[in-house]
N, C-alpha and C positions, 0 to 999 in steps of 0.2 A: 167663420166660426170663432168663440171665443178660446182664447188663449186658455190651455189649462197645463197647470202645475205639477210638477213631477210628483208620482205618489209616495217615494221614495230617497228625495232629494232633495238637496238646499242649495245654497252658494259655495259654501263650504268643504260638502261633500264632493260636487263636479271637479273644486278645483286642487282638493286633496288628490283626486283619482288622476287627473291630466296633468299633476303639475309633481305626483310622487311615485306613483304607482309606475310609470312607467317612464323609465330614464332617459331611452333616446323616443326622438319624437317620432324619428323613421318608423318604426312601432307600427303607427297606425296604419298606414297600406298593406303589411302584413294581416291584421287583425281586418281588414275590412276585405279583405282578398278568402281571407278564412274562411269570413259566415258567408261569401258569395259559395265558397267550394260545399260549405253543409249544407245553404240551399238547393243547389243541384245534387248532394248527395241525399237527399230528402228525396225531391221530386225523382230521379232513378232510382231509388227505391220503390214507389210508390208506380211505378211503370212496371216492376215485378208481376205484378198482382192485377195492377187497373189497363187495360189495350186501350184505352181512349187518352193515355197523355200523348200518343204521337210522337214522340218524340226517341230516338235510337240513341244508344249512348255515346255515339260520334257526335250528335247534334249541342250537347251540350258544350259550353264555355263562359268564359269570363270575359268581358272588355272593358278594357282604360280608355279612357280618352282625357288626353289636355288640352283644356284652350285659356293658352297663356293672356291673350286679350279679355277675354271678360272673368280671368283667373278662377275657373272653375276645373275640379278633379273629377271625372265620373268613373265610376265601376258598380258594373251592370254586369247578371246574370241569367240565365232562362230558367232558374232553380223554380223552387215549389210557391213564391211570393209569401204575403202576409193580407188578408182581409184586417177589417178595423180593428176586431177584437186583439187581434196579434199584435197590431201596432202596440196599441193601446195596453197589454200584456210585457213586448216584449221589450220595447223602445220610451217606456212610458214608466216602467218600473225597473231603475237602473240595479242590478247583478239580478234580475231575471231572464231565465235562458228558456226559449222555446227549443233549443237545441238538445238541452238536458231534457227536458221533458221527453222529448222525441225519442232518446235514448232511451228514455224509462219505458216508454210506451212499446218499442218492439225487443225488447230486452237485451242484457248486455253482452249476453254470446252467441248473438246474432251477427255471424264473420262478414257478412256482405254491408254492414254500415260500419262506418269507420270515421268518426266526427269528432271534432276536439272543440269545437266552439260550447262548453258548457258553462257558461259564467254571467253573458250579458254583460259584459263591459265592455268588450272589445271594440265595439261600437263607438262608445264615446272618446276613446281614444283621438279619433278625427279630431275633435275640439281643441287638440292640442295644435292643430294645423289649418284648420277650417272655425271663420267667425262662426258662418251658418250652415247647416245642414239640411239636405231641403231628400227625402226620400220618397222616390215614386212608384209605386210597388201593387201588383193584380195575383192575388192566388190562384192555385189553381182550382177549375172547378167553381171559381167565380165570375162572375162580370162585369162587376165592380172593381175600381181600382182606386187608391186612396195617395195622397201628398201629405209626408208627414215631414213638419217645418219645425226647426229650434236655433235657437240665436244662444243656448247654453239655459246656465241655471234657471234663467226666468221663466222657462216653460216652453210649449210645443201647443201646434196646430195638429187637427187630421182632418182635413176635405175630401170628399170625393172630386175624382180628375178622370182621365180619358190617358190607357194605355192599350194596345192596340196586343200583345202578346202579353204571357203568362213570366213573371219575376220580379225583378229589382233592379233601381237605381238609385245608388247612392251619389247625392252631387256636393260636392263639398266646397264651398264657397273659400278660396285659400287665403289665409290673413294678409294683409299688407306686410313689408318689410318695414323691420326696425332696425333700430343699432345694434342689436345683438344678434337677430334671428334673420335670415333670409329665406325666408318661406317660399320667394318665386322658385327656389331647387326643385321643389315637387312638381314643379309646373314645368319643368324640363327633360326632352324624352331621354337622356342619357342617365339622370337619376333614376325615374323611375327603370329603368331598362336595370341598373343594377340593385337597386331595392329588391325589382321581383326576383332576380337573380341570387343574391343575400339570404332571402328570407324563402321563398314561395317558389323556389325552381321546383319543386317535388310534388305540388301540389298535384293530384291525378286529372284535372279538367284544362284545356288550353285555356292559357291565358293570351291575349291577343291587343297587339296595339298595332294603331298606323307609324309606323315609322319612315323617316326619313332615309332616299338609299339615295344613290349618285349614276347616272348610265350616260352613257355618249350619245351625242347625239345624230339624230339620222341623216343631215346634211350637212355632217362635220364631216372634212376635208381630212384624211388619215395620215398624213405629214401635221397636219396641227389642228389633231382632234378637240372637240369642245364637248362641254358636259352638262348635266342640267339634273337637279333634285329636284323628284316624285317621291309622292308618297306610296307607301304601299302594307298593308296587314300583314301582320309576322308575330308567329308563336312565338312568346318569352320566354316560356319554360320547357324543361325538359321531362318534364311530366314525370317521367318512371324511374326511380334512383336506382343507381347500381347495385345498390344492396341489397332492393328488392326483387332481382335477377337471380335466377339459379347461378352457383359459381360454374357450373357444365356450359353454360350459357355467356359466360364473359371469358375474354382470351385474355392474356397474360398483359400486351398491349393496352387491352383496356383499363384496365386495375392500372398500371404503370400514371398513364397519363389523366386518369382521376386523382391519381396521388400527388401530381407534380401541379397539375392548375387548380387545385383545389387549399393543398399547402404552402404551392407558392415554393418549389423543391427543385432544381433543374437535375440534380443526380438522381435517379432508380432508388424505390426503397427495397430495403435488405429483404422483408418479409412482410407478405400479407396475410393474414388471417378473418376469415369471414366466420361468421355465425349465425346461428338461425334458433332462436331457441322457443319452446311452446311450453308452455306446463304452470307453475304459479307467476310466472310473468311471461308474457312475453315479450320480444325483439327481438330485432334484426342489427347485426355489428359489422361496419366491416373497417379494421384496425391496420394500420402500417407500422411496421416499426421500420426506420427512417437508417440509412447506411452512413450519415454522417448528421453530428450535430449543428443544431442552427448557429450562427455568429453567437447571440446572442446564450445561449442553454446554458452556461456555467455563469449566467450575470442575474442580481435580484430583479430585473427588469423580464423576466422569461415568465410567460403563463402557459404552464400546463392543464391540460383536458381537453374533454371528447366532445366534439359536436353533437348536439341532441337536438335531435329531432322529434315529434310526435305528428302521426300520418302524414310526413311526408312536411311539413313546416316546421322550420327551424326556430328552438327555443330558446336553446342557449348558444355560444358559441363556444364558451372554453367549460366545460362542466367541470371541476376539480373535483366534485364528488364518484364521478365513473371511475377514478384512476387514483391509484396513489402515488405519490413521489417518487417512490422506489420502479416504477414502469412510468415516470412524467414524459419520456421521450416518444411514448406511442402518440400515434394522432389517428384521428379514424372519426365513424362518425356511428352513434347509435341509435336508432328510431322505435321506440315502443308504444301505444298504445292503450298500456296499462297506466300509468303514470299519473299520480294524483298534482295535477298544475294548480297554481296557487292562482289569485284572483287577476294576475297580469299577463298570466300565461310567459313572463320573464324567468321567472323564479322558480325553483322546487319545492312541494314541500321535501321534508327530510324524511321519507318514508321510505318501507320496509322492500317496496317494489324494486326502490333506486338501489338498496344496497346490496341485493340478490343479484341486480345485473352488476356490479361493481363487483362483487364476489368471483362470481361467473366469469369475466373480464378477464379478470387476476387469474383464474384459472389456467382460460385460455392462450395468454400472452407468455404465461412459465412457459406452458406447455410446447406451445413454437417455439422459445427459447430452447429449450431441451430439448425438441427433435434439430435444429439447425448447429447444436453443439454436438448432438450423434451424428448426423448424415450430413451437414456440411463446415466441416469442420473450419475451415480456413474461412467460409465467411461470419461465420461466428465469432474467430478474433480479429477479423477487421471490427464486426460491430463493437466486441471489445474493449477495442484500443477507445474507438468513441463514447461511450458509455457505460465500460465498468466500473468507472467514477459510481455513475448514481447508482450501482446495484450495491456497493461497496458502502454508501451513505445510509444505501437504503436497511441495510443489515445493522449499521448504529444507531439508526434514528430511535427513538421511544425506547431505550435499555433493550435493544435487540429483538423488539417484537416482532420484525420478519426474516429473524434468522432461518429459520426453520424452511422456509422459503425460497430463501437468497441462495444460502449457502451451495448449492451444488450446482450454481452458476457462474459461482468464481474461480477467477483462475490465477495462477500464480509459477513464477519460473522457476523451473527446476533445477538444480544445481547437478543433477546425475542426465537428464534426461536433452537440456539443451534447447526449453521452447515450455511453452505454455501447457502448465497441466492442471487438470479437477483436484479437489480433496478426494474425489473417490476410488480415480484413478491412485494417486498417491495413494492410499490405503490400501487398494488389493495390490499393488507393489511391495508392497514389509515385510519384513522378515517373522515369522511370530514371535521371534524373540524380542523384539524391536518396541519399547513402550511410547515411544512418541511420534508425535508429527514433528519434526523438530523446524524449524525457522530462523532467519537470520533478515536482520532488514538492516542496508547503505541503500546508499544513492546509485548503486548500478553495479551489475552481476560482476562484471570486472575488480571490482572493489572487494566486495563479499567471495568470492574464488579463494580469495588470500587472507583472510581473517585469519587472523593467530589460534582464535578460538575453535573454529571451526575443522583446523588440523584433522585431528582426531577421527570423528564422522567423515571425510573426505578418505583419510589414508583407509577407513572401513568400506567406503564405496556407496555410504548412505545416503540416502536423499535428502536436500536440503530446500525447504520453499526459499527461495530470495523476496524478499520485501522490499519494494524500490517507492511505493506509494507514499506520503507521507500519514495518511490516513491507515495504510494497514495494520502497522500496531496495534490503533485502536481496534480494528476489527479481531484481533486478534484476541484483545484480552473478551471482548463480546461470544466470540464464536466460544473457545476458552475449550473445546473438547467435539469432536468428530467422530458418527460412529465408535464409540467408546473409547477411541485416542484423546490422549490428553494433546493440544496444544503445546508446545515447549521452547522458549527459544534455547536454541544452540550456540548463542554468545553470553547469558546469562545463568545464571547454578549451574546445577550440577546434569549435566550430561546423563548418568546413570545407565552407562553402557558396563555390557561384559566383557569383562577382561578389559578390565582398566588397569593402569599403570599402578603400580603401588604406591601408596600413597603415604607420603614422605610426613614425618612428624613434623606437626610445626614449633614444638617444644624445642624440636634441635636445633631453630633458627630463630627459635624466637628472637636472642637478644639484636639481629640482624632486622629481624622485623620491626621492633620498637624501635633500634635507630630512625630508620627510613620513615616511619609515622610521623616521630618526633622531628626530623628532619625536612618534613613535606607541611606540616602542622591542619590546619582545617581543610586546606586543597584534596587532603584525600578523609574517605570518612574509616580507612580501613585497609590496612598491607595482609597479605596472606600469601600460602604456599600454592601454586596455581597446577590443579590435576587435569590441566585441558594441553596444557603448552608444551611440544614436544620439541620444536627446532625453535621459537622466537624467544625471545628475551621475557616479553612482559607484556600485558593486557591491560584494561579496564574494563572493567563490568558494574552492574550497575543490583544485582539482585534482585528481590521481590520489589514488585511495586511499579514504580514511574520507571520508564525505562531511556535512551538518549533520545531513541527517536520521537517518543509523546515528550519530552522536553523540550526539543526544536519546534517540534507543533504547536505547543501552548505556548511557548516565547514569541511565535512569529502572529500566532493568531490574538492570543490574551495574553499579552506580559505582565501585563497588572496581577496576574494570578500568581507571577514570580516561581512558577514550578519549576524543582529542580530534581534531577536522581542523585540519588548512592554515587559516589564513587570508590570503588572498591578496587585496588591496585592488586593485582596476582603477578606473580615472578615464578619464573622459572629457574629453581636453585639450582639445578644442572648447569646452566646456561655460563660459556663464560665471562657473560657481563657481569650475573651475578659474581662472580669469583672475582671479578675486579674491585668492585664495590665491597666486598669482604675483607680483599687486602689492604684497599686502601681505608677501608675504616680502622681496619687496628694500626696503622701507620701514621694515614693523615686524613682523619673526620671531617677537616673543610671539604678536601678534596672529595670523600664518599660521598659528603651532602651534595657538592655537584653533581656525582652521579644519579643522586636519589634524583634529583631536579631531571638529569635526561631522561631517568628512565620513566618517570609520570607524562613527560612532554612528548615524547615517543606513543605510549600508550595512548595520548588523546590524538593526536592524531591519527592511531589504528583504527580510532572507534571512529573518525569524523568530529571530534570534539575543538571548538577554537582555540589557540593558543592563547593565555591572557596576555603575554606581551611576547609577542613573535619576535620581536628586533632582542630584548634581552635572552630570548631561548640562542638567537646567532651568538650574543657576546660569550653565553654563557658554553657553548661549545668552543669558540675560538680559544677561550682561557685556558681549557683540558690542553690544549695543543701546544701552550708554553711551557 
């Protein structure tokens, strides 16, 4: 029969579609495993209704076979086949899908079909791997059977041939190897064995290859046994996914060890969460959130998302659309149905299906978070410790668009309490007199106990969040108020408690003040009379705005940015440092200026702030001493 020409194709097109559309080449076994699974999900179908297909739905399957010598790939099916017209329809005019039609034809909420081959492309795919393709295929219901041959763009054959049962075989002729490509791999049973693995373990019809096994042999001597490899037929897949299991139906065990050969995880994850959802999308989830982070999770080399699935074959492997950054640490896998695939079946589109389950998602993952912070409390901040980081990120990312979210998952130590507590928890602790949440952020709760500033709210018995994170700040000025508490830090302004000290005019020390400014010169931006400081000498604080902590953040992350704070000098004119510096200013003003200098050097080290020249702050004490 004469060669005829694709109705829908050129050179350019085949090799735009094999050479772009789809990135790895593995691809193709997938895709040619697919329309063998719609062709039997066809003909079972079609066994519904008709008693003459014979055939029980045990009876169906899939088979590979490789034969590395004459380098040919086959996979065969007992599905519903193709007469000429279908060829000629389906294989003949490349993104036409007899698959779609077939959808169209017993309609789409019909639960007993379940087909994802709607595109006609998937097919060509092979070309990426195979020079020629040579398809040998009898419908049902026919007795005819047809050989449909292409060597790629130049066009295709369809003969009548001789097949003796009802289906398909695709034989795919495997390229030679080049310098770049080694194409014998598909001709190898250990690749394909994880290809189908990879892609197609879900597929609901066995998939079947002869594989090589190893046995003793029966006149081997049992001091120095001998061995010998047979072949033998063995199901590749697992046919039925976990998730498509009732959870009544899976034990704890199971869940565990799908999670660790699956992730690749040798530790238990913290928490599982299954779903099952029906209504304008459907899916099925079922998600881990993991008890410690990968090496890798805090490096830009980390990809997050959810495996997707669609009827049981894997489309993507990290979907970043299912999950946002702020839950990047969940892994799980999601299979729906609904899901509008682009023409490689690689890809999404960006539709409204995908962002409903991504919604849904988010839902559900708070929500196990917030019951394992109510009823298990202690494994909650282990996970924590692991990943309060990104919840903490995830509450700054976009000007705070998942505050709302975040926030009553974080936790932060208590300066009354002695351990990790909620905002909300803090809140139904206050007093109602009490306007603030108040906070203090160092580098570790031992440090912050003793804060000069902090006196005050301590000797009152009040709670104080400790900020040990370098990031908290930030979150801080984001969050900025909590069930109708303001935010406060408790080292910077004004405290605004009752029954505060009286507060000392600063008119009466003024000319004390203007020395010590005059005396410190740009080092400080501002001396004042300090209504926090009860037993210390002297503080710095930093006022509204940039505070030390976002200062060491932006120096360590952006210096270029050169952000700096306030330095704001508070004293304690009770104190009798001050009264030294007083005396010795109307006596000997070299010597006050010396004190002005310890008593700022003092102050930045209260706050964590570096000394500009540590060796001179030594000279500059040893000299008082002469």
């Amino acid at each position: 029969m004469a060669k005829k020409k694709f109705k829908a194709e050129s050179q350019r097109l085949l090799d735009l579609m094999i050479n772009s559309i789809y990135t790895h080449k593995e691809i193709f076994l997938r895709e040619i495993i697919s329309n063998a699974s719609d062709a039997i999900d066809k003909l079972c179908y079609k066994s519904l209704t008709d008693e003459n297909v014979g055939l029980k739905r045990e009876d169906f399957l899939i088979r590979i076979q490789a034969d590395p010598e004459n380098r040919t790939l086959t996979v065969s099916d007992n599905g519903i086949g193709m007469d000429a017209n279908d060829l000629e329809n389906n294989l003949g005019v490349i993104a036409s899908s007899g698959t779609y039609q077939f959808r169209q034809e017993v309609g789409k909420d019909n639960e007993d079909v379940d087909i994802i081959g709607q595109f006609g492309v998937g097919f060509y795919s092979a070309f990426m791997v195979a020079g020629r393709i040579t398809v040998v295929t009898k419908k049902y219901g026919e007795s005819q059977a047809y050989r449909w041959e292409s060597g790629g763009a130049d066009g295709y054959t369809v003969t009548p041939c001789e097949k003796d049962a009802v289906g398909t075989e695709i034989i795919m002729h495997i390229k030679p190897d080049g310098e770049e490509e080694t194409y014998s791999d598909f001709l190898q049973e250990y690749t394909l064995r994880n290809l189908v693995k990879k892609y197609s373990d879900y597929i609901r019809w066995p998939i079947r290859m002869e594989v090589t096994k190893s046995r003793k042999k029966e006149d081997s001597p049992e001091d120095k046994p001998e061995f010998e490899d047979y072949k033998e037929e063995e199901t590749l897949n697992s046919m039925v996914p976990l998730w498509q299991r009732k959870k009544s139906e899976v034990s704890k065990e199971e869940y565990d060890k799908f999670y660790q050969e699956k992730f690749n995880d040798f530790t238990l994850p913290a928490s599982v969460v299954t779903v099952s959802a029906e209504g304008q999308v459907s899916y099925k989830a079922l998600l881990y959130i993991p008890s410690r982070p990968p090496f890798d999770y805090y490096s830009a080399d980390y990809e997050r998302g959810l495996q997707l699935y669609s009827a049981g074959v894997m489309i993507m492997d990290k979907c970043q659309d299912l999950i946002g950054d702020h839950f990047g640490f969940v892994k799980g896998v999601v299979d729906s149905p609904d899901l509008s695939l682009n023409i490689s079946r690689e890809l999404l589109q960006h539709d409204r299906q995908l962002k409903l389950i991504a919604n849904n998602i988010e839902k559900k993952v708070k929500g196990e978070l917030e019951r394992m912070l109510r009823d298990s409390r202690e494994d909650y901040e282990k996970f924590y410790q692991s990943f309060g980081r990104q919840l903490k990120v995830g509450c700054l990312n976009n000007y705070g668009a998942k505050r709302e979210l975040l926030q009553d998952l974080l936790l932060f130590y208590s300066s009354t309490e002695k351990k990790m507590v909620t905002l909300a928890e803090y809140v139904d602790r206050m007093p109602e007199s009490q306007k603030y949440i108040y906070f203090a952020a160092g580098e570790n709760a031992a440090a912050m106990d003793h804060l000069p500033q902090t006196e005050l709210l301590r000797e009152r018995n009040m709670e104080i969040l400790y900020l040990t994170d370098q990031a908290d700040q930030l979150l801080m000025e984001i969050l900025r108020e909590y069930k109708g508490k303001t935010l406060h830090s408790a080292v910077d302004g004004d405290l605004d408690l009752e029954d505060m000290p009286e507060e000392k005019p600063e008119e009466n020390y003024q000319e004390s003040l203007n020395f010590i400014k005059e005396s410190l010169g740009e080092a400080v931006d501002e001396v004042r009379v300090s209504r926090k400081l009860k037993t210390h000498p002297v503080c710095l604080t930093c006022g509204e705005g940039v505070s030390f902590e976002m200062e060491r953040y932006f120096n360590a992350t952006q210096p270029e940015m050169g952000l700096k704070a306030k330095r704001i000098l508070e004293l304690n004119v009770e104190h009798p440092a001050f009264a030294a510096l007083e005396t010795a200013r109307n006596a000997d003003p070299e010597k006050a200026k010396k004190y002005a200098q310890v008593l700022l050097n003092q102050a930045k080290l209260i706050a964590g702030l570096s000394l500009d020249d540590p060796s001179g702050y030594t000279d500059l004490l040893c000299s008082l001493w002469s």
